[in-house]
Every structure is written in structure tokens, then in C-alpha cells.
C-alpha positions as CSV (number, residue, x, y, z in Angstrom):
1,X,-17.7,18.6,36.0
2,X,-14.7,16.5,35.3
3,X,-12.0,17.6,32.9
4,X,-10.8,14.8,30.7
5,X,-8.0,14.6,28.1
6,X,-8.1,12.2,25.3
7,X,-4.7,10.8,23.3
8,X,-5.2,9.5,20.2
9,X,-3.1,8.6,17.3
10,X,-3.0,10.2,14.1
11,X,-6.5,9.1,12.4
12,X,-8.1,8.0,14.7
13,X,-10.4,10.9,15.4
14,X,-9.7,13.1,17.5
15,X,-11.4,15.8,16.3
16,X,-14.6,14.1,15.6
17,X,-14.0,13.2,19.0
18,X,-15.1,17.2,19.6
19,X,-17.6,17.1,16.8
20,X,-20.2,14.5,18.0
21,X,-20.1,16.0,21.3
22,X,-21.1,19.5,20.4
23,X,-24.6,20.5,21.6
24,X,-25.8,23.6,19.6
25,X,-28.0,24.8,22.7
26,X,-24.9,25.3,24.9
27,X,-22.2,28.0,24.3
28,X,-19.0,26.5,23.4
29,X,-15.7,27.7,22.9
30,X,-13.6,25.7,20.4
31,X,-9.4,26.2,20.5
32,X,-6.6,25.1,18.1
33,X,-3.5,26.1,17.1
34,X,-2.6,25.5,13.7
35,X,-4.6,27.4,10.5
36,X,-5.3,24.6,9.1
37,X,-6.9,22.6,12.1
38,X,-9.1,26.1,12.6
39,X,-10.4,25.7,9.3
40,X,-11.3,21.6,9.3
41,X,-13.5,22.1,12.8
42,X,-15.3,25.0,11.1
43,X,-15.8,22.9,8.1
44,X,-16.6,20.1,10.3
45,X,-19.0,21.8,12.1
46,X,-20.7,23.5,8.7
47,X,-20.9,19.9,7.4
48,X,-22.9,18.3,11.0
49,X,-25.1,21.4,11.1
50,X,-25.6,23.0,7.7
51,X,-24.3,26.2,9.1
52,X,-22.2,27.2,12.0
53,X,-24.2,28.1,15.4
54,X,-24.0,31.4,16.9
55,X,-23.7,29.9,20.2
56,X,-20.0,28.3,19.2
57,X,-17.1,29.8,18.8
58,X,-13.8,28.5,17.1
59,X,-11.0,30.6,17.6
60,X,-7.2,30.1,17.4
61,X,-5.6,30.2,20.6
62,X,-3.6,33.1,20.3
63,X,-6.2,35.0,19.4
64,X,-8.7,33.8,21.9
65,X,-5.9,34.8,24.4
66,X,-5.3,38.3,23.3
67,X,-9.1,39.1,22.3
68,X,-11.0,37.5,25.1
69,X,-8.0,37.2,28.1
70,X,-6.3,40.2,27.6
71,X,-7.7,43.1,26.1
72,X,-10.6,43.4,28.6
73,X,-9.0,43.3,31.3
74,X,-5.8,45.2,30.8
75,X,-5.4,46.8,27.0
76,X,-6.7,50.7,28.6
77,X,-4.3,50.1,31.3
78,X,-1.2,49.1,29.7
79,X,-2.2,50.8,25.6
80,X,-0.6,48.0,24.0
81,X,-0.4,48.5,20.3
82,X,-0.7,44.8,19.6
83,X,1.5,41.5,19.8
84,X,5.2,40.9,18.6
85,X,6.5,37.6,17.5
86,X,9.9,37.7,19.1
87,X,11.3,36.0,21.7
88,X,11.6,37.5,25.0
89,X,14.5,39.0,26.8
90,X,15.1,36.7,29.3
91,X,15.0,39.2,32.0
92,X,12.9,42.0,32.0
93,X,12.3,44.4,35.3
94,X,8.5,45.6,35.6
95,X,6.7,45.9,32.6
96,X,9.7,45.3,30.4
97,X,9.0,41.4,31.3
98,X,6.3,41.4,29.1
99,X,6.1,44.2,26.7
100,X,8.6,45.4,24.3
101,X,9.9,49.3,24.5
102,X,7.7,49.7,21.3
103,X,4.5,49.0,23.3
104,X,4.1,45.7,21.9
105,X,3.6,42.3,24.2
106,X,5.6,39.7,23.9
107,X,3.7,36.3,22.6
108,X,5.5,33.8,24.9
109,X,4.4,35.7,28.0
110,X,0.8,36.9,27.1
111,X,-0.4,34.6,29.7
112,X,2.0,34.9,32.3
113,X,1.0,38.7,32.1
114,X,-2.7,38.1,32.5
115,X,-1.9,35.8,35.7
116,X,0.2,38.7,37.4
117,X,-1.9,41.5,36.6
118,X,-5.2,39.7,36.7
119,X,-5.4,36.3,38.4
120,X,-6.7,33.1,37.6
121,X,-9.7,33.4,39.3
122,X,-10.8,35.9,37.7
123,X,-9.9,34.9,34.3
124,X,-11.7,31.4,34.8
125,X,-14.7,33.7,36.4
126,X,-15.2,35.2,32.6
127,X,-14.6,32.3,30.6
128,X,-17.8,30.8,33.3
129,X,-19.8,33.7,32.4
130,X,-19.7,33.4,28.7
131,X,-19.3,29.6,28.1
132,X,-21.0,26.0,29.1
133,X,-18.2,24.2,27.7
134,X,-14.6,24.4,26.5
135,X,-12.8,22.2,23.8
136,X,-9.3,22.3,23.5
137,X,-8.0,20.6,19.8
138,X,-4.3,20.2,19.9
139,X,-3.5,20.0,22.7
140,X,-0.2,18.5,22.8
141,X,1.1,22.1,21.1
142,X,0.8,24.2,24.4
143,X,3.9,24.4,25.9
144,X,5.7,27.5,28.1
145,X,3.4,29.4,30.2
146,X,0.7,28.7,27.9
147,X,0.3,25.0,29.2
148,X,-0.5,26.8,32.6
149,X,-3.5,28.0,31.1
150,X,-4.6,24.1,30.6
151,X,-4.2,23.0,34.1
152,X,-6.3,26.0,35.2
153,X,-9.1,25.0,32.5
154,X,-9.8,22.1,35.9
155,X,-11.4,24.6,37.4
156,X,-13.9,26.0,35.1
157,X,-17.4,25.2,36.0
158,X,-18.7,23.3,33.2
159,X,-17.5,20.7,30.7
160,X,-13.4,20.7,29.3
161,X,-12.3,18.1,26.7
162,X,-8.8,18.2,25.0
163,X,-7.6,15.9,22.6
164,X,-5.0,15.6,20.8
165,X,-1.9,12.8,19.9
166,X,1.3,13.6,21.9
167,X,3.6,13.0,19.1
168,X,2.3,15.7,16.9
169,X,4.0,18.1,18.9
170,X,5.4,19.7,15.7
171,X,5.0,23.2,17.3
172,X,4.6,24.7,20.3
173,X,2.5,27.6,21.5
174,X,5.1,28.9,22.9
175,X,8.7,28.5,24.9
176,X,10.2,30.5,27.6
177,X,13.9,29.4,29.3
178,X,13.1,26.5,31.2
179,X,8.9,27.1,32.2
180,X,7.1,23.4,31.3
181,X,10.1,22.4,29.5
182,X,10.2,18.8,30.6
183,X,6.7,18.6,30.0
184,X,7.3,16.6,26.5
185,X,10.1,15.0,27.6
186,X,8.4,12.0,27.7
187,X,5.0,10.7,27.0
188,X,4.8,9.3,30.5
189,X,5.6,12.8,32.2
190,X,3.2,14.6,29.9
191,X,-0.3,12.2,30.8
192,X,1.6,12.8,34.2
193,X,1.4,16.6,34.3
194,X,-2.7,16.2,33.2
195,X,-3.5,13.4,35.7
196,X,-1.8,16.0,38.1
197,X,-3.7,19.0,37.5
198,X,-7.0,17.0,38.5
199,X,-8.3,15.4,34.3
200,X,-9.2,12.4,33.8
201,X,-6.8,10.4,31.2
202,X,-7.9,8.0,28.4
203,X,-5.0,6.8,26.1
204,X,-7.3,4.2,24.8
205,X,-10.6,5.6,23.1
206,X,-8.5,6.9,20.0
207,X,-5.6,4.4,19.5
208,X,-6.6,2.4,16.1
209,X,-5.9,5.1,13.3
210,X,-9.1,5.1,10.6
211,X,-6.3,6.6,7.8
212,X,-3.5,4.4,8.1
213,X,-3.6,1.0,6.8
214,X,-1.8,-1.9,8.8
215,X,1.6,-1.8,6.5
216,X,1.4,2.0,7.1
217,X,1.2,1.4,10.9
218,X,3.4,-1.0,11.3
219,X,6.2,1.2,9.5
220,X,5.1,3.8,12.0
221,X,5.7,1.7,14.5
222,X,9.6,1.6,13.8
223,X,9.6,5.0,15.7
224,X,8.8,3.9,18.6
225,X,4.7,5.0,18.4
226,X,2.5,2.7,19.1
227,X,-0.6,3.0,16.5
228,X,-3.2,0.4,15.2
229,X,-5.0,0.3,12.1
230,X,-8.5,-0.2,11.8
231,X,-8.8,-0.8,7.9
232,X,-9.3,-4.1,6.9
233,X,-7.4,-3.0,3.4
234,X,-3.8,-3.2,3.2
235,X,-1.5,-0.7,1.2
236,X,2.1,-0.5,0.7
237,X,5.0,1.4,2.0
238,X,7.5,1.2,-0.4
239,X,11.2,2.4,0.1
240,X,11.8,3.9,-3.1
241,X,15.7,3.8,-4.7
242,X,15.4,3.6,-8.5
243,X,15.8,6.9,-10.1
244,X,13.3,6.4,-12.7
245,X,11.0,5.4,-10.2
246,X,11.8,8.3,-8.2
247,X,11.7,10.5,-11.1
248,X,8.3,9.0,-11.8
249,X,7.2,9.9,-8.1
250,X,8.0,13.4,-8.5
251,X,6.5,13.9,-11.5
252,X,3.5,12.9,-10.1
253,X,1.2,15.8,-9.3
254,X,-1.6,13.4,-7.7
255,X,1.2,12.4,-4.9
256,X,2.5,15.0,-2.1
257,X,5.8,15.1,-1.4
258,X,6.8,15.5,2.0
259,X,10.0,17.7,3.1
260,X,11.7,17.2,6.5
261,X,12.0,21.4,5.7
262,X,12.3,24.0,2.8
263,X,9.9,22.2,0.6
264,X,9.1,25.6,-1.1
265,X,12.5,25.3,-2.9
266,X,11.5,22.7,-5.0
267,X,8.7,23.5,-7.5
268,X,6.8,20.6,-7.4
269,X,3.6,19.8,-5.4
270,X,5.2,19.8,-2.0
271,X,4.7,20.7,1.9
272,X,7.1,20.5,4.9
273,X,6.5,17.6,7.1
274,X,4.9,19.5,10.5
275,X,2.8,22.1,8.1
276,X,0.7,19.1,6.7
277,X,-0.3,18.5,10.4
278,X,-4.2,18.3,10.2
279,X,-4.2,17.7,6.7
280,X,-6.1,14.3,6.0
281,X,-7.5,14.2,2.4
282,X,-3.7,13.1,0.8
283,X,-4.4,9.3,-0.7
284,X,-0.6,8.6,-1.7
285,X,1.9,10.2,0.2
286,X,5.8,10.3,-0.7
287,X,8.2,10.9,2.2
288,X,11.4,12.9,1.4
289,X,14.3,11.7,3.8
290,X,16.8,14.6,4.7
291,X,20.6,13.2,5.3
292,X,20.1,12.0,8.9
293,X,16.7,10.3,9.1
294,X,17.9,8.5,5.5
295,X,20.2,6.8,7.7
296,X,19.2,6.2,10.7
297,X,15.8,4.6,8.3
298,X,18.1,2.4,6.6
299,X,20.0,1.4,10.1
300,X,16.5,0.8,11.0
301,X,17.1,2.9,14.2
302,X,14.6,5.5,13.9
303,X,13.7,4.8,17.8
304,X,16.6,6.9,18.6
305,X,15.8,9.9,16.8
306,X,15.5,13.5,18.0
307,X,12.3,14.2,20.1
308,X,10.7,16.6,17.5
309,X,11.8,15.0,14.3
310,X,10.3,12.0,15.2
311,X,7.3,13.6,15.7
312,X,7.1,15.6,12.0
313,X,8.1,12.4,10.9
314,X,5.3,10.5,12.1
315,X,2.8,13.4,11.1
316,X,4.6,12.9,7.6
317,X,3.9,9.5,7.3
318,X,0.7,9.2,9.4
319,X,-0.9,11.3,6.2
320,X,-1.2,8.7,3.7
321,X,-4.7,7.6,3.2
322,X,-3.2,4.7,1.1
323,X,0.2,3.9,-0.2
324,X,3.6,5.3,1.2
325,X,6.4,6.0,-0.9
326,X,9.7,6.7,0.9
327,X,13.0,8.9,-1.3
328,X,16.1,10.6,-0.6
329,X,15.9,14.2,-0.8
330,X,19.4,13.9,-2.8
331,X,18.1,11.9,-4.9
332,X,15.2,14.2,-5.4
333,X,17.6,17.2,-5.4
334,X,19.9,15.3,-8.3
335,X,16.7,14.5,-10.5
336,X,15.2,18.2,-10.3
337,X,19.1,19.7,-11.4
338,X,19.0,17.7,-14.5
């Protein structure tokens, strides 16, 4: 069967884009990245079904990879003692490659282990042997060796759908020196590397955003992304400079604020702009602008901005169910000193 990969823009679906499909007479394996993605497909699914089927199962990818990849093929071998967060050394003779001197494997190479000491082939043999179809969520978050475990997905014998919106890449799975790294480099080159390892592309399914209202997209569209609405009701997206309105925004419990970083040093109801990634339930959303994207928003050059904050950016703003507020974070900052 075909592999395909669907981009969509933020609200547009994408995951319900899984959902419909999902056939509770057919074992299915369901993979995301994120926490909080995990736990809106499980919910999603509870909420189609009534309960979730024993014949699916939802499991964050590192987890999947480690559980199901690794430790049946090679945990009695090797006696790792479990996975360690930290990066690499970038070179590593035998074993050392991949597992630290503790006994512990390294997450960015997990993968690139289980090719060299197991094969492809046989990796794609299991997952044929226990599933009917694979769902990838998220899909724009695999990066490093990890993407190579996407381009092998082609060859598994039944059904492979990922979605997911290229400029959420907020995160990535994980990195290693140079391995995929021009993969994001540009949206082009990444439906290129998909269309080259045999799936079938469709960039236009998903590209009208059922969160976002017109004003909301069309500020969105200042980066650079191209997203639709398709609400009929308008909302506003208001660049906010008054202090008392400010103040008024931040004392307002029922709107999120939305840090560029280090939201938790502020102790109002906040979040960091890639951790609300997946979070959809957030009516009015207020957008706090660091130093750098205040001005290159009020040069109104926001096209040129870094790769990745353009991205948390757009998750940021792509939240709002409703109206968009945009503040400095020195402002913000100035108002909680006093």
C-alpha cells in the first residue's frame, strides 16, 4: 500500500485526519512526540469509541523505539540499564558510539544502533507482524537519524499516514552533527525528502485552519506561512501598547499568556510558546514579544526571522480560538515589578 504524508496548517485537522480513519478491527500503531499530543489522540479516540480498543496502541515515539525496536532485539545482548538524555560524543569507537561508559544508550542514536546491529529488514519484519497500519502524528519533529526510521516506514506492508504542519517544528526528536540536517531547511526540501523515499504528498487536504479566524490568519501570514481560515466569524488581533490595557491583560486569568521562553518566572497563567504545541481549547490568547521578535513585528519583517522562532511563533499565535492580543515582555516584566 501507498505511504502518504499530509501537511496541514495549524487547525486544520490533522489529527482528526488520523481519527476518522481508524478501523477498530485492524491493529494500529499510533506515534507522537510531544505529552501533550499523546494525550489529545487518546482522548480523541475515548471520545469516537467510548473506550480505547485493545487492538490500538498510542505510544510516544521514544518509547515505542526503546520498548518495541530495541529491547527485543538487543537489551540481553548489550544489558543496557536504560536511556540517557545527553548528547552524544561525536565520535565514539565500537560500542562507545552508542552507549555511555555507564551502560546507558544514548537517545540521539537509539535508531542508528538498531540499524547496525539489527537491520531494517528485520525491524520492518516485526512491526509487519504485529500491525495492519501505522500513524505517524507529528511528523515534522523527527529529525537526526530518527527521520531514517520514516523513510523506511515505505516499506512496511500495510497502510502509513503521517501528518503533521512543517512549521511546527518546535522540537526535534533528535540531532546528531550534520545527519538530516538540511532536512528543514526549507519546506520545499522537506516534501522533497518524502516524495523521495517513495509517499505520496498532499499539501492541500489540510490548508484552511478550523481555529483561526481570517484576521488571525492573515497576521499569520506576515511570517511567511501560508494558512486559510475557514470561519465565517471574524476576531481581532490586537497589538497591545497601553499599560493599563496591558496590565488588564495580564490580570486576566481567562487569557494565556504566551512566552517566547521562561514563562515559569512569571506567576501568572502562562506557557512557553513551543510547549502549547497541541494545545487547542485557549479562546483568547495573548502573545508576549521577547526583544527581537518586538522589533522585527513592528518593522513588520517577521519573514526574515530565525527558522525555529518563526515556527514557536506561529504555534503561539496559531492557538487562539478567538481574539489575539499582542505585548512586550518588558512591558509585562515592568508591570509585574511594580
Amino acid at each position: 500500500m501507498a505511504s502518504r504524508l499530509v501537511l496541514a496548517v495549524a487547525g486544520s485537522g490533522k489529527t482528526r485526519c488520523i481519527i476518522e480513519e481508524l478501523d477498530p478491527n485492524k491493529r494500529t500503531l499510533i506515534l507522537t512526540y510531544t505529552i501533550a499530543n499523546h494525550q489529545n489522540i487518546l482522548d480523541r479516540i475515548i471520545s469516537k469509541f467510548g473506550y480505547l480498543p485493545q487492538s490500538f496502541h498510542v505510544r510516544k515515539y521514544v518509547s515505542f523505539l526503546y520498548g518495541f525496536c530495541y529491547q527485543p532485539f538487543l537489551q540481553d545482548a548489550l544489558e543496557t540499564k536504560g536511556l540517557i538524555f545527553d548528547r552524544a560524543p561525536r565520535y565514539g569507537n565500537g560500542l562507545r558510539r552508542w552507549v555511555s561508559i555507564g551502560g546507558y544508550l544514548y537517545n540521539n542514536r537509539i535508531f542508528q544502533l538498531i540499524l547496525n546491529r539489527v537491520g531494517g529488514h528485520e525491524l520492518i519484519t516485526r512491526l509487519n507482524r504485529f500491525y495492519d497500519q501505522v500513524y505517524v502524528d507529528e511528523v515534522q519533529d523527527f529529525a537526526g537519524h530518527d527521520f531514517d526510521f520514516i523513510e523506511l516506514l515505505n516499506e512496511f506492508n500495510g497502510n502509513v499516514l503521517c501528518v503533521g504542519d512543517y512549521y511546527q517544528h518546535t522540537f526535534d526528536t533528535s540531532t546528531d552533527g550534520n545527519k538530516n540536517g538540511r532536512l528543514h531547511s526549507t519546506y520545499q526540501e522537506f516534501v522533497r525528502r518524502f516524495t523521495s523515499a517513495g509517499y505520496e504528498v498532499d499539501t492541500e487536504s489540510l490548508n484552511h485552519s478550523w481555529r483561526c479566524s481570517p484576521t488571525v490568519c492573515r497576521a499569520v501570514n506576515n511570517l511567511g506561512i501560508e494558512i486559510s481560515s475557514n470561519k465565517q466569524n471574524d476576531s481581532e488581533v490586537i497589538r497591545v501598547t497601553s499599560e493599563n490595557e496591558v496590565r488588564e491583560i495580564i490580570e486576566n486569568n481567562s487569557i494565556i499568556k504566551l512566552f517566547r521562553e521562561c514563562s515559569s518566572n512569571f506567576e501568572i497563567r502562562s506557557m512557553n510558546w513551543a510547549v502549547s504545541k497541541g494545545i487547542d481549547h485557549f479562546k483568547d490568547v495573548c502573545v508576549v514579544l521577547n526583544n527581537g521578535t518586538r522589533d522585527l513585528w513592528n518593522n513588520q519583517d517577521l519573514e526574515n526571522m530565525n527558522h525555529r522562532t518563526k515556527c514557536k511563533l506561529y504555534v503561539a499565535m496559531t492557538r487562539a480560538n478567538r481574539n489575539l492580543f499582542i505585548v512586550d515582555e518588558s512591558q509585562v516584566k515592568k508591570i509585574l515589578r511594580n
